[in-house]
N, C-alpha and C positions, 0 to 999 in steps of 0.2 A: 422219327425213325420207327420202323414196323418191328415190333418182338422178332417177327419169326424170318424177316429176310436181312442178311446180313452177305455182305456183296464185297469181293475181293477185285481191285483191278491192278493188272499186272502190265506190265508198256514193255514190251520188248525194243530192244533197241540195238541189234546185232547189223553191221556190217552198212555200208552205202543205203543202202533198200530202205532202210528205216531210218536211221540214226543221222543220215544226211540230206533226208529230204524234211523230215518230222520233226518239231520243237516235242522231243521225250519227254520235258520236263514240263512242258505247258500239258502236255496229254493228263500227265500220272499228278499235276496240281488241279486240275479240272473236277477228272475222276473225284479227287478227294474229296470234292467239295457238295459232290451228289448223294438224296438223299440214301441213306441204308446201307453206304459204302464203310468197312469199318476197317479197311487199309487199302492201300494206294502203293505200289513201290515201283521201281524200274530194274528191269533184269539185262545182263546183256546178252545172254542167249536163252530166252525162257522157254524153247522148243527142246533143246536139250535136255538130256537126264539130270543134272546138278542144276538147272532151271526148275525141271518138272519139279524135282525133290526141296526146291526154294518153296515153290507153291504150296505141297502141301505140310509144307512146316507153317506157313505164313495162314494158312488156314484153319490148322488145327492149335496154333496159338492165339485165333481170333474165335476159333468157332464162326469160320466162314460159309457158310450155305451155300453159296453161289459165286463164279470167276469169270470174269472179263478179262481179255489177252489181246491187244493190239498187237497187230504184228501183221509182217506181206509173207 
């Protein structure tokens, strides 16, 4: 893992579009397993404000640099 890149990914999974076509949980297990990722979670609406405000809790209690966001 690189000191300086440290990589948040986040799976949305809100509503038919994503959540019934997509294995959420194979995405946001995947993610995790790649290098420099130093969290993984699934949200169910991460577009939203109580999503957005998830991220950057989930970032500044990792000291996350950078975010990936699956989502249609």
């Amino acid at each position: 893992m690189s000191d300086d890149l440290r990589i948040g990914v986040f799976v949305c999974e809100c509503g038919r579009n994503i959540a019934g076509t997509v294995d959420c949980e194979a995405v946001r297990a995947h993610g995790a397993m790649l290098p420099d990722v130093v969290i993984a979670q699934r949200n169910r609406y991460t577009c939203s404000d109580p999503g957005q405000q998830e991220i950057k809790r989930a970032g500044a209690s990792t000291t996350t640099k950078s975010g990936l966001m699956y989502g249609q």
